[in-house]
C-alpha positions in Angstrom: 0.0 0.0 0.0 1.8 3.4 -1.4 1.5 6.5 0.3 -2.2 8.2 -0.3 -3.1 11.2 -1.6 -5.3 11.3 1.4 -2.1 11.1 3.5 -0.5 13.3 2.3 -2.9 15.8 2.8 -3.7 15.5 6.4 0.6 15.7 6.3 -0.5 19.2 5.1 -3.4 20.0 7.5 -1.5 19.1 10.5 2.1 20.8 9.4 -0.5 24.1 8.9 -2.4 23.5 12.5 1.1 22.7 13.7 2.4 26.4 12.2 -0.7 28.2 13.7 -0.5 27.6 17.3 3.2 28.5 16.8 1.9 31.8 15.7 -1.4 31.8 17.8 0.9 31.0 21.0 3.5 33.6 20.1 0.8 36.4 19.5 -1.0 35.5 22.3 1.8 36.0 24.8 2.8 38.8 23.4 -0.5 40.2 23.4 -1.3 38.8 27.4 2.0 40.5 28.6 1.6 44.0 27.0 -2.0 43.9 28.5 -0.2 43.4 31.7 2.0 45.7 31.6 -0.9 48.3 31.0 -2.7 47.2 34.1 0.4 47.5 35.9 1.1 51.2 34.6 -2.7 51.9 35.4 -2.1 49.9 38.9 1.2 51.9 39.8 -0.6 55.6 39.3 -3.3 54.6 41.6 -1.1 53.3 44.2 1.1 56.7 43.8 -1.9 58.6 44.2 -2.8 56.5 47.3 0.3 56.7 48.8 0.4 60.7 48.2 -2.3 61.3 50.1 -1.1 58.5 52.5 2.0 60.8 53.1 0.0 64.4 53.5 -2.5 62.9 55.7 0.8 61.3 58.2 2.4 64.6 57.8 -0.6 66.8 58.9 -1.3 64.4 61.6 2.2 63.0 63.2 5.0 65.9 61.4 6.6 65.7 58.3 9.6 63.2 58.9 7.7 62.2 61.8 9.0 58.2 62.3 5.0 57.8 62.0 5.4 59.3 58.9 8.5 57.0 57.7 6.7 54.4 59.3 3.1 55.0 57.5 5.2 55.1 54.1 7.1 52.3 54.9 4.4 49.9 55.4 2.6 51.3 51.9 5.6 50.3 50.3 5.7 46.4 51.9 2.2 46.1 51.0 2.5 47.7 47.3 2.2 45.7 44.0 4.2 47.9 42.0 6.6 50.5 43.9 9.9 49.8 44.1 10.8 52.9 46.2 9.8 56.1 47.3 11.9 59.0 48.2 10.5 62.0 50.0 12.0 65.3 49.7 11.9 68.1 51.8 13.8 71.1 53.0 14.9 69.5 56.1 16.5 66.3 54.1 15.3 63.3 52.4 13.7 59.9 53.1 14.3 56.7 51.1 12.1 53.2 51.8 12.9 50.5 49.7 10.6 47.0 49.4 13.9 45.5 49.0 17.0 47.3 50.2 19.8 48.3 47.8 17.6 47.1 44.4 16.2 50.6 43.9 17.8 53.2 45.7 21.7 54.1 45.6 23.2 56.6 48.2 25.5 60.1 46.7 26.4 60.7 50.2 23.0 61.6 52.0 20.8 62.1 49.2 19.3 59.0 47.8 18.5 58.4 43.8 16.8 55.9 42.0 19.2 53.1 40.8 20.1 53.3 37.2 20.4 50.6 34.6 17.4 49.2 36.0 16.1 49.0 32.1 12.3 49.4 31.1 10.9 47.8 33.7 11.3 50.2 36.1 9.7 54.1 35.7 9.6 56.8 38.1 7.0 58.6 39.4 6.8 62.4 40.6 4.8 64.8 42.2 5.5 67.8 44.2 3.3 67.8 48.4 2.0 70.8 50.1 3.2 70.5 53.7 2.4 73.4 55.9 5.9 74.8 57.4 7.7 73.0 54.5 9.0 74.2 51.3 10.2 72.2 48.0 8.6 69.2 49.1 8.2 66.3 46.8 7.5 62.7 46.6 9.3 60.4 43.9 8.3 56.6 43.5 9.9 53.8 41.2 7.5 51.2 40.2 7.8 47.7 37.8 5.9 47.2 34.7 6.9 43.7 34.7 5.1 41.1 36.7 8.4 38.7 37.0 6.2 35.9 38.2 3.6 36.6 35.3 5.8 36.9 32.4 7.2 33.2 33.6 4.0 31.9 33.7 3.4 33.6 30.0 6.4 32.2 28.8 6.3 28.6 30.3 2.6 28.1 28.5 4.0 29.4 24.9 6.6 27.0 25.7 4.7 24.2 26.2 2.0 25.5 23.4 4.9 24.9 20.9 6.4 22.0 22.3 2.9 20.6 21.6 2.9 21.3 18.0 6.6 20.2 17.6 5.5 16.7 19.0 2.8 16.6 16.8 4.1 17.6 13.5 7.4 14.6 14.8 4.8 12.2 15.2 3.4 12.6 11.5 6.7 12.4 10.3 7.2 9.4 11.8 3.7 8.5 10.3 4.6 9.4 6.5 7.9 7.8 6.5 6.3 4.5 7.6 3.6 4.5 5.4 5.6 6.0 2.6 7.8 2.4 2.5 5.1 0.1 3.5 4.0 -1.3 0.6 8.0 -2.3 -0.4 8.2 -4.0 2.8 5.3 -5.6 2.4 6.5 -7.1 -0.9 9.7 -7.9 0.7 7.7 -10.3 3.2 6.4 -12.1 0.0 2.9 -10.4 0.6 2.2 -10.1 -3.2 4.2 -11.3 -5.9 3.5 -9.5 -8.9 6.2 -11.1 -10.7 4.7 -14.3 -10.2 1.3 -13.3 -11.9 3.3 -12.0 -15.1 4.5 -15.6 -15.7 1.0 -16.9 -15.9 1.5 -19.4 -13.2 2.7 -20.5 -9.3 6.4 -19.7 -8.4 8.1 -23.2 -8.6 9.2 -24.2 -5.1 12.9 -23.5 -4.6 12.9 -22.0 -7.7 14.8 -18.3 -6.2 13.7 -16.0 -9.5 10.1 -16.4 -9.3 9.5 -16.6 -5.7 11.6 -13.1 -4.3 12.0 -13.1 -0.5 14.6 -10.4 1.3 14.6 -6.9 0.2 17.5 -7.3 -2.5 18.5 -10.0 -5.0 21.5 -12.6 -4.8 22.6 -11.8 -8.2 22.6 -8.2 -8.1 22.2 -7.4 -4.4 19.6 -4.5 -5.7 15.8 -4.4 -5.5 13.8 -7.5 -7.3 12.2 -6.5 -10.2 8.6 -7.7 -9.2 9.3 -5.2 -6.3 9.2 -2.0 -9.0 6.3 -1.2 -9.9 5.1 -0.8 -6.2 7.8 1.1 -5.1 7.3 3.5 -8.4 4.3 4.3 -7.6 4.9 4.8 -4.2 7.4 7.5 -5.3 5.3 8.8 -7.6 2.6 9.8 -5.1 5.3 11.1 -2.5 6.8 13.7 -5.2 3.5 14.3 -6.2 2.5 15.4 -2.6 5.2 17.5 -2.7 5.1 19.0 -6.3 8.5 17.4 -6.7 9.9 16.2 -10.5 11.0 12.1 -10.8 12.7 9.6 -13.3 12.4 6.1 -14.2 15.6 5.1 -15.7 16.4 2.0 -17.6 19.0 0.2 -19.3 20.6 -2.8 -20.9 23.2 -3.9 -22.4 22.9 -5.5 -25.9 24.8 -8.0 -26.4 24.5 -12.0 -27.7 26.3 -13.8 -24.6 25.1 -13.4 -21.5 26.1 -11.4 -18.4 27.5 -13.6 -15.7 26.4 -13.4 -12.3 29.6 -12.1 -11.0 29.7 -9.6 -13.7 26.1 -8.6 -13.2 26.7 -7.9 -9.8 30.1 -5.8 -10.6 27.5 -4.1 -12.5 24.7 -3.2 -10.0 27.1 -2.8 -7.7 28.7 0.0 -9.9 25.0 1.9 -10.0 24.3 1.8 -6.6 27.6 3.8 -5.9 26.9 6.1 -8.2 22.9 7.1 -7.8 23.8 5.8 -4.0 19.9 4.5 -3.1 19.9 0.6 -3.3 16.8 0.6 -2.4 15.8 2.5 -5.5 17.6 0.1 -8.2 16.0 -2.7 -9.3 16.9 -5.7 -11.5 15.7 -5.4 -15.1 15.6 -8.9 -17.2 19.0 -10.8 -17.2 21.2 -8.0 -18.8 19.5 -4.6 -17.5 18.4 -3.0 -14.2 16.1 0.1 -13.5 16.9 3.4 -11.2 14.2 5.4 -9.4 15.4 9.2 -9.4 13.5 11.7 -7.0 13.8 15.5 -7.0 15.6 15.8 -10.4 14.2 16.5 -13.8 14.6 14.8 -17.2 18.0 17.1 -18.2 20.1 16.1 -15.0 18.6 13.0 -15.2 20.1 12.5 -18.5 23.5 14.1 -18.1 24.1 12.2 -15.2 22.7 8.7 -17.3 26.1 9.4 -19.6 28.1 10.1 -17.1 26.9 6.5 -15.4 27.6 4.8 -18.7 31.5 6.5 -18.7 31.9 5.4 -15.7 31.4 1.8 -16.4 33.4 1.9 -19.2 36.3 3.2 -17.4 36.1 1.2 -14.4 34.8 -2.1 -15.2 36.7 -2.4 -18.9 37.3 -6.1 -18.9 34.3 -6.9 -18.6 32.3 -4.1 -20.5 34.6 -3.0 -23.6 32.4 0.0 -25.1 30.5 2.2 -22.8 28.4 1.9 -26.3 26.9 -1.7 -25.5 25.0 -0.4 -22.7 21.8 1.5 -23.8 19.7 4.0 -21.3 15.9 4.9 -21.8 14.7 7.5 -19.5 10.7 9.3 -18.7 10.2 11.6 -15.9 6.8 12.8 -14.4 7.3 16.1 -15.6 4.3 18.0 -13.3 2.2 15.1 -14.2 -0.3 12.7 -11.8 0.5 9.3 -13.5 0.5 6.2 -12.7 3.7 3.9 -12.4 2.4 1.7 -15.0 2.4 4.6 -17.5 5.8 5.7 -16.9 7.6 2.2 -17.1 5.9 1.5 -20.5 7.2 5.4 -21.5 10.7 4.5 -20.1 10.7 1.0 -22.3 9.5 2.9 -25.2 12.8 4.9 -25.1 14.5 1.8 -24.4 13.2 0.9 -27.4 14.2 4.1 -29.5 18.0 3.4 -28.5 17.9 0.4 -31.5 16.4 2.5 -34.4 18.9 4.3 -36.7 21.0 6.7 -36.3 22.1 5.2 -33.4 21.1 7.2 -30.0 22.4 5.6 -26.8 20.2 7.6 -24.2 16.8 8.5 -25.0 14.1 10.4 -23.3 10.4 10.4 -23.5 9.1 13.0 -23.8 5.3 13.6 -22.8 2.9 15.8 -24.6 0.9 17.3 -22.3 -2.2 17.3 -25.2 -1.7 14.0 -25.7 -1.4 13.0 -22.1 -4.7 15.1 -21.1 -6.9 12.9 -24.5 -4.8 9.5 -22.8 -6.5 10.3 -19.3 -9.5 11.3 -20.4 -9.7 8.0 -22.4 -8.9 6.6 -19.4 -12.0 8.1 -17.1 
């Protein structure tokens, strides 16, 4: 069983969702923590206001410096969700209360200032007091926009928020690359044996070419050949799902004796070096083999079919004289939604070209997209 269409696209659905509570989580913590910071601004002017009148009404009543006074703004401060520090100017001196001592308020000698470097959280406050006997009196408070243990809280659930997605969009993945080789493993388990149906009758017991088990071949060590049509199409739908091109490479050699087992396998084992997949080269008849190509189009996959047929010739030239014996027919999906079948019998028909005079020794098919569009509507 290939990899579905419908597959694919819940792939797509989910890596969206997935994508939108990034964003959603982002935004939304962005947005909760600006919010708070507003409330907090809003928060520190009423407490500032509170504690003004706080201070004139402790003045009036107990003196201006009074420790009543001190004490009255001290306890303000303890309880206070916002304020940092107050300092109280007068003409007699200055008085400082901290919520906690040495964070907000540094000493030049015996004036106090608000600590710099304390960044945007922090803001200060000011507004002048009318104390009866006192002149240039004024009250200064530094208050936090930032809610420390809000902003963890705000960042711990975005974290988690996108953890989430990241786990999901892994475990769908996981889910696609399974399903996208399921059907090869299947045939590997001897599930279905398509080359078996094209002889017409039952593998013979024992008999190794009709009756594939194992992933690769003993001749060849590559894919069987039974095993290629599945495996096309299960490629096919993948790049299809991702609007990538593909290429279904054959080739022979033609030639009257036959190819040798160890010879053959010098052979295959030459291709899977070079296109590197194993798992995408199959065996093809007794003197060929087949090469599944994702994610390149029919011009690479041509230049890179003559170089393959240099490099046997200069590395296996005992055995294979002529790089000119050995004959490549190539078709490629070119933006189209066909089926495996189709492209095989386009990649044989080139195969088939390479014979006809002048000699070509690599040929491409190439589709008409007319043509192709009357084919599948003959088809429906």
């Amino acid at each position: 069983m290939a990899v579905s269409g419908k597959t694919s696209k819940i792939s797509s659905i989910v890596a969206t969702l997935c994508i939108m509570i990034y964003v959603v989580a982002v935004v939304f913590g962005v947005v909760r923590v600006i919010v708070d910071i507003g409330d907090r601004r809003n928060l520190a002017y009423r407490e500032f206001e509170a504690l003004v009148d706080r201070s004139s009404a402790f003045a009036e009543h107990f003196g201006f410096f009074s420790p009543a006074h001190q004490e009255g703004i001290r306890e303000f401060v303890a309880s206070s969700h916002t304020l940092l520090g107050v300092i109280v100017s007068g003409s007699g001196g200055d008085f400082a209360v901290e919520r906690s001592p040495g964070n907000s308020i540094v000493w030049a000698g015996n004036t106090p200032r608000f600590r710099t470097g304390l960044g945007l959280p922090a803001q200060p406050l000011f507004l002048p007091l009318t104390v009866e006997g006192h002149t240039n009196v004024s009250i200064q408070a530094l208050y936090s926009t930032i809610n420390n243990p809000f902003l963890v809280r705000v960042l711990r659930d975005t974290l988690l928020a996108v953890l989430v997605a990241l786990a999901i969009a892994f475990i769908m993945l996981i889910v696609e690359l399974t399903q996208r080789d399921r059907s090869y493993y299947q045939a590997a388990s001897g599930e279905t044996t398509a080359h078996a149906k094209t002889k017409g009758a039952p593998p013979a017991i024992g008999d190794e070419e009709d009756d594939p088990h194992g992933l690769f071949t003993s001749r060849g060590n590559i894919g069987w050949e039974s095993y290629t049509h599945d495996r096309l199409s299960s490629e096919l739908h993948r790049c299809a799902s991702f609007e990538q091109d593909l290429v279904y490479m054959v080739m022979e050699f033609k030639c009257d004796e036959k190819i040798e087992d160890p010879v053959y396998l010098l052979f295959a084992d030459e291709a899977v070096i070079y296109f590197t997949m194993r798992d995408l080269i199959f065996e093809m008849g007794e003197k060929g083999l087949s090469v599944i190509i994702p994610s390149v189009d029919l011009e690479q996959a041509m230049a890179r079919a003559e170089d393959f047929r240099v490099r046997v010739a200069n590395r296996l030239p005992e055995h294979f004289e002529s790089r000119e014996k050995l004959y490549i027919g190539l078709s490629s999906r070119s933006g189209r939604l066909i089926e495996a079948g189709r492209l095989m019998m386009e990649a044989s028909t080139a195969l088939e070209k390479t014979q006809e005079e002048p000699v070509s020794h690599i040929v491409a098919f190439k589709s008409d997209p007319e043509k192709y569009r009357k084919f599948i509507k003959r088809r429906s």
